[in-house]
C-alpha positions as CSV (number, residue, x, y, z in Angstrom):
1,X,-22.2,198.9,111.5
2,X,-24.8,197.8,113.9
3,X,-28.2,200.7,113.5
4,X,-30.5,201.5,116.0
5,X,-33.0,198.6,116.9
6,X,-34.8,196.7,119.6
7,X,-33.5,193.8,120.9
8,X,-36.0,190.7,121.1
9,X,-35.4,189.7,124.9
10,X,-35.7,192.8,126.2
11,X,-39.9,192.8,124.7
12,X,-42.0,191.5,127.0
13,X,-45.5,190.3,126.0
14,X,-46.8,192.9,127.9
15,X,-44.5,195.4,126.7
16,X,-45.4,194.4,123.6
17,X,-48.8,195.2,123.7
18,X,-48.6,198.7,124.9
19,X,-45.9,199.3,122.2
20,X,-48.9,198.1,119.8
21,X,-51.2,200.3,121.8
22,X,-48.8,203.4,121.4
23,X,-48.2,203.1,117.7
24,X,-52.4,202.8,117.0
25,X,-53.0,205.4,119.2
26,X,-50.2,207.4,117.1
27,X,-51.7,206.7,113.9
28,X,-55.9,207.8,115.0
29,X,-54.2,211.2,116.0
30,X,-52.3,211.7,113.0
31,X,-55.8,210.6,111.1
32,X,-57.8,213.2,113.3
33,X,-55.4,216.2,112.8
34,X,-54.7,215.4,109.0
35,X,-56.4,218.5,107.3
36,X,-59.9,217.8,105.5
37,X,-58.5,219.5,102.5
38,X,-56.9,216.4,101.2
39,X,-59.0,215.0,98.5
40,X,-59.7,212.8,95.9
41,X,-58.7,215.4,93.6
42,X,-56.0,216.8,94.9
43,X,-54.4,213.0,95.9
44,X,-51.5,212.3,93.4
45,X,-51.5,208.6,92.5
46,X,-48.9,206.4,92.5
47,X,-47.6,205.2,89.5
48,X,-45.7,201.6,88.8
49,X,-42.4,203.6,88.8
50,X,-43.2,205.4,92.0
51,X,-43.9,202.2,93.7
52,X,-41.3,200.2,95.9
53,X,-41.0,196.2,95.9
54,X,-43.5,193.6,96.2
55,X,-43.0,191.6,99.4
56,X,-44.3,188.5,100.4
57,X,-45.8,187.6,103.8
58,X,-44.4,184.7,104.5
59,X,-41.0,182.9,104.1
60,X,-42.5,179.6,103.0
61,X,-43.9,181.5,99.9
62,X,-40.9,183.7,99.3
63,X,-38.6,180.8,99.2
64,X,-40.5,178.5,96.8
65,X,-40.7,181.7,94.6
66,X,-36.7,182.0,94.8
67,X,-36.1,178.2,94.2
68,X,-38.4,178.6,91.5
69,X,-36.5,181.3,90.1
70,X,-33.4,181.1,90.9
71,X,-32.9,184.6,92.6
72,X,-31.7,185.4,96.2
73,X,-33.8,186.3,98.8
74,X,-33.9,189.9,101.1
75,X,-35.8,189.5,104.2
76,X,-36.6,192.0,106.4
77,X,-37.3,190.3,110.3
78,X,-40.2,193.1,111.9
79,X,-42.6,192.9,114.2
80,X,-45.8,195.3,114.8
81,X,-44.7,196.9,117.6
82,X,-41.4,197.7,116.4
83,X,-41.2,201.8,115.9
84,X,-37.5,201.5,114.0
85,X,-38.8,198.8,111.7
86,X,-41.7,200.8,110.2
87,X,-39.0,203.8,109.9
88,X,-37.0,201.6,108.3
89,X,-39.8,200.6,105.8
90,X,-40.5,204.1,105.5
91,X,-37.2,205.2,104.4
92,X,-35.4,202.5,102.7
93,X,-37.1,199.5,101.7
94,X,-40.6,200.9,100.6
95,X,-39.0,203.5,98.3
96,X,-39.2,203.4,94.3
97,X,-35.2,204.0,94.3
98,X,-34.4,200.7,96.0
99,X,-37.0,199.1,93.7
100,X,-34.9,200.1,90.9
101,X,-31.6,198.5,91.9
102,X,-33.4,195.4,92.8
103,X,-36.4,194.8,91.1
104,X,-36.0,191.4,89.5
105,X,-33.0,190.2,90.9
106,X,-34.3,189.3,94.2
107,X,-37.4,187.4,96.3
108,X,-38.4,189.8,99.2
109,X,-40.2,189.0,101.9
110,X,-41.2,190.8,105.0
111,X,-41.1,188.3,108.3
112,X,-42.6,188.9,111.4
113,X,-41.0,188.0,114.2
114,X,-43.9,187.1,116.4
115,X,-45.9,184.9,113.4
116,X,-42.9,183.2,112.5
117,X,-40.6,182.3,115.3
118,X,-39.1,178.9,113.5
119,X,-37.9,181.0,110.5
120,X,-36.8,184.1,113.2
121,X,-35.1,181.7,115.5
122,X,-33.3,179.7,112.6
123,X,-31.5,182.5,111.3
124,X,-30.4,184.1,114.9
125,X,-32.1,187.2,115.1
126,X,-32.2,189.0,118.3
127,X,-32.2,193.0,117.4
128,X,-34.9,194.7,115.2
129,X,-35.0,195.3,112.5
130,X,-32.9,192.8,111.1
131,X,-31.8,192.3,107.6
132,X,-30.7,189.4,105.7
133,X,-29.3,188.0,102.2
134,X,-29.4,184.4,101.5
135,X,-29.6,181.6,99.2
136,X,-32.9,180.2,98.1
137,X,-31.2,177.2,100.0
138,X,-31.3,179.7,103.5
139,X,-27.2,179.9,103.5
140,X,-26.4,183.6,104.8
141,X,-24.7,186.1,102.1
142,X,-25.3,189.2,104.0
143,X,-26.8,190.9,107.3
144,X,-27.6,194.5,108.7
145,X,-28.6,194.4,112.1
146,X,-31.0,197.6,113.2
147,X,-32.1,200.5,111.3
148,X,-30.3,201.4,108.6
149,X,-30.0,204.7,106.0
150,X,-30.7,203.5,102.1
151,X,-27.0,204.2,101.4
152,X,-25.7,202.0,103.7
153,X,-28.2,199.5,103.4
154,X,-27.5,199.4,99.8
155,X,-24.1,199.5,100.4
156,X,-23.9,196.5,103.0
157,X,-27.0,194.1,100.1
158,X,-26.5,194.8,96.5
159,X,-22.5,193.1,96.6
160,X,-23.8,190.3,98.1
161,X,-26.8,190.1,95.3
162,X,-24.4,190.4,92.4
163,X,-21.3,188.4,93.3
164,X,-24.8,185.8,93.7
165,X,-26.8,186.6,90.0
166,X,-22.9,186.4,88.6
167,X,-22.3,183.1,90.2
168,X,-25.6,181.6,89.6
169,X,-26.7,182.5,85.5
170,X,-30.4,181.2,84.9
171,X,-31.0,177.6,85.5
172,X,-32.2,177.2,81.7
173,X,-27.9,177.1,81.5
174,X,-27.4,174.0,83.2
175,X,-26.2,171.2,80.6
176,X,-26.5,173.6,77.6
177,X,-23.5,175.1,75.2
178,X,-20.9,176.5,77.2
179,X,-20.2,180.0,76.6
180,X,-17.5,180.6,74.3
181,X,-17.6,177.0,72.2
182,X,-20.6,177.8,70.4
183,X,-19.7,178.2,66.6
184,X,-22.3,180.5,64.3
185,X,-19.8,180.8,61.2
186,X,-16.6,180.3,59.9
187,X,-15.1,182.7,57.9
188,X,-12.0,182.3,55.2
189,X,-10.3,184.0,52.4
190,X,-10.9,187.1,54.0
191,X,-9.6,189.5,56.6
192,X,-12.1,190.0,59.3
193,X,-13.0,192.9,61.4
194,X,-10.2,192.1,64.3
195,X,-7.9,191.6,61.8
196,X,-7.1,187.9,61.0
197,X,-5.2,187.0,57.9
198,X,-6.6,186.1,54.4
199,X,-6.7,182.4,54.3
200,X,-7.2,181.8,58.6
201,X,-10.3,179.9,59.4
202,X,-11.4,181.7,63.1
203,X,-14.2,180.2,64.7
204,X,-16.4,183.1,65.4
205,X,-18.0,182.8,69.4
206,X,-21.5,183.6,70.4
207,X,-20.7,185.8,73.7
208,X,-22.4,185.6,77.2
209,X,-23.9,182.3,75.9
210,X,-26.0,184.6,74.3
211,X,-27.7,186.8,77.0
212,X,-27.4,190.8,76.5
213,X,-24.2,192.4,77.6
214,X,-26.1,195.4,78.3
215,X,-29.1,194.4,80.8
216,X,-26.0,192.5,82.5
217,X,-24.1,196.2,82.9
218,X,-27.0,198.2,83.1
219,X,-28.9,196.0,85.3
220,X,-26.8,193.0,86.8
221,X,-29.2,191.4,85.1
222,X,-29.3,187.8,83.4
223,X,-31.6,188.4,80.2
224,X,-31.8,186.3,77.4
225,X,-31.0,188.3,73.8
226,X,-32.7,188.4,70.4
227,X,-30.9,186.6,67.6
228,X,-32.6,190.3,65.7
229,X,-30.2,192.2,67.2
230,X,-26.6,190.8,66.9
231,X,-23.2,192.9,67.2
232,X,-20.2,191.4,66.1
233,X,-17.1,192.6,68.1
234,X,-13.6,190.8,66.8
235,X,-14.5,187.1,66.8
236,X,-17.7,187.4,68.9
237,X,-21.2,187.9,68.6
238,X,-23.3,189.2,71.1
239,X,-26.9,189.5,71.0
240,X,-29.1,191.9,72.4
241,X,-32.4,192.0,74.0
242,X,-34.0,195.3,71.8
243,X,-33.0,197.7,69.1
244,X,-32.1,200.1,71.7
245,X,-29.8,197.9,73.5
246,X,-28.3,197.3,70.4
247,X,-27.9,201.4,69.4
248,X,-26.0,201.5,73.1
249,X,-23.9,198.4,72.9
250,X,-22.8,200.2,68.9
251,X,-22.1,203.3,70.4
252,X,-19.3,201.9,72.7
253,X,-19.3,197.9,72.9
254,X,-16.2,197.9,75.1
255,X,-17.9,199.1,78.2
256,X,-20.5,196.4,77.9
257,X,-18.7,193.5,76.5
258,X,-16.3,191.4,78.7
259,X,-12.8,192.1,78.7
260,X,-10.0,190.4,76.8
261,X,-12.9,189.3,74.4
262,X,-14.4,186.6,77.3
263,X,-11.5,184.7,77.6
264,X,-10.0,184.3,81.1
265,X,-7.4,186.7,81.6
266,X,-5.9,184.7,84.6
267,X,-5.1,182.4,82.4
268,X,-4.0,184.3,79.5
269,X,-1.3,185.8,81.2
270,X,-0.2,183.2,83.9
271,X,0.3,180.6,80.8
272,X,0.0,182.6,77.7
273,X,-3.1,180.7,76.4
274,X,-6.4,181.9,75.2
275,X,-8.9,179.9,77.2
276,X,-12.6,181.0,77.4
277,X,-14.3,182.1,80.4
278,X,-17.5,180.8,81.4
279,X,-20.4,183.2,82.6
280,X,-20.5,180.6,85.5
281,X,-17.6,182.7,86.5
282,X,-17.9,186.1,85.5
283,X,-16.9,189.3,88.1
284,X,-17.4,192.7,88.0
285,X,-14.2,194.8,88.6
286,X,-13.2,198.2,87.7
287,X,-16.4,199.3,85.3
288,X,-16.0,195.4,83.2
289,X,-16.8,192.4,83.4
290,X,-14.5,189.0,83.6
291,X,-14.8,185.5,82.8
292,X,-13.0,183.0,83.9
293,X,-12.9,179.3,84.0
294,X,-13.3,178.0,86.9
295,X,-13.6,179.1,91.0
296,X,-9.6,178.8,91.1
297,X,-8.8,181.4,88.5
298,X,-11.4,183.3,89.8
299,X,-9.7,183.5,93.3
300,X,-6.1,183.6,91.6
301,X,-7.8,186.9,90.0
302,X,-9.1,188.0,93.4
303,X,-5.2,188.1,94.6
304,X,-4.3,190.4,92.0
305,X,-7.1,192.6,90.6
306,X,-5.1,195.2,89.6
307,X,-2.4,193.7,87.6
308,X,-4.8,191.1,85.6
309,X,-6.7,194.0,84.9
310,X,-4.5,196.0,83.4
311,X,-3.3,192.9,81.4
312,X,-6.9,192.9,80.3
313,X,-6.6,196.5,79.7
314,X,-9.1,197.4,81.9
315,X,-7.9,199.8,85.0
């Protein structure tokens, strides 16, 4: 849903200027009538948690940063004269709780409209404030057009950042050991913890190509473990980033790790084989995380949620 906003065309450069004129005018009176009692002693300061994001002024910058990265970008299209915009600001995206949902797993950059008119005209904006997810490429995930409350703003951006961060692990990936073929041990003449018969030789798996299952619930976040913390689970090993990760992961490792032990439940039950899923393709549903192997089992699971779910015994 569309918020209130001010549409481009309708701003004049004239109107423009008194709107500027207005809003300083606004702020001196609100300076003048603030009471004198306010001081240095009395001022709480604001501490890291408190703060909101860090936003770049320009898109040139925020984009190298993203490529660099590998993170999508939120940018906020503004202007100075635009009264919703700095509400906006005020409310939503200057607040220490959106900070928290996205701190680290996106670029942000304030535009303004009237210093950058390529970057405002390339991605179609015509109502302020506008508010966009995209690629470090540019390619659109998501918009809110207009002012907009945190909960629907939230509502409308963080999907679109995590179906991204889940699509798109680290670069530091690329060409390495796919998740789920990587071999620590083997173990024989023994029954293990899942179970497997004296004698059996089961290749035990290093999970999530060995980032923490936890920062990935917890945060949606792609962080790299510590081979000082491992946790076996069945055939697989995860690693995790601290010792307290690892206390919570102990506590209840089937929240955290991904279902069916990683392997790709489409394919498990459409052709009864135990194939494992890549973190290249790994989805969020229900409260767990899936893997799968490839963008087609992926969208066959898409189809069906509910009933691979279930098969996964998720709900």
């Amino acid at each position: 849903m569309d918020g209130h906003g001010v549409r481009l065309e309708e701003m004049s450069p004239m109107r423009k200027t008194t709107t500027r004129c207005s809003a300083l005018i606004a702020v001196l009176l609100l300076v003048v009538m603030m009471p004198r009692v306010c001081s240095a002693a009395v001022r709480v300061k604001r501490t890291k948690s408190q703060r909101g994001l860090s936003w770049h002024k320009t898109f040139a910058a925020a984009q190298a940063e993203a490529r660099r990265r590998g993170l999508p970008l939120l940018v906020h299209f503004h202007a100075s004269w635009c009264g919703p915009c700095r509400m906006m600001e005020r409310d939503v995206l200057d607040t220490p709780k959106l900070r928290t949902r996205l701190a680290n797993r996106v670029v942000a950059v304030k535009v303004d409209t009237d210093r950058e008119p390529t970057v405002t005209s390339r991605f179609r904006v015509k109502l302020l404030p506008t508010d966009l997810v995209v690629t470090p490429d540019g390619k659109e995930l998501a918009r809110t057009k207009g002012y907009q409350g945190f909960g629907n703003y939230v509502a409308r951006m963080l999907p679109a950042v995590n179906r991204y961060l889940a699509a798109h692990p680290p670069k530091t990936l690329a060409g390495g050991t796919a998740e789920g073929r990587t071999v620590i041990a083997k173990k024989s003449g023994k029954t293990t913890a899942a179970g497997t018969a004296s004698g059996a030789k089961p290749e035990t798996r290093v999970g999530l190509a060995g980032f923490s299952p936890v920062a990935l619930w917890a945060e949606k976040r792609w962080r790299r473990g510590d081979r000082k913390f491992p946790c076996r689970v069945g055939q697989v090993v995860y690693f995790l980033a601290s010792a307290s990760e690892l206390d919570r992961f102990r506590r209840k490792p089937s929240r955290f790790a991904p279902r069916l032990e990683g392997y790709d439940v489409v394919r498990h039950l459409d052709t009864g084989r135990k194939v494992a899923g890549s973190i290249k393709y790994a989805y969020f549903y229900g409260g767990g995380l899936y893997l799968f192997v490839d963008a087609e089992s992926k969208a066959r699971f898409f189809g069906s949620p509910a009933r691979y779910a279930k098969a996964a015994g998720g709900r």
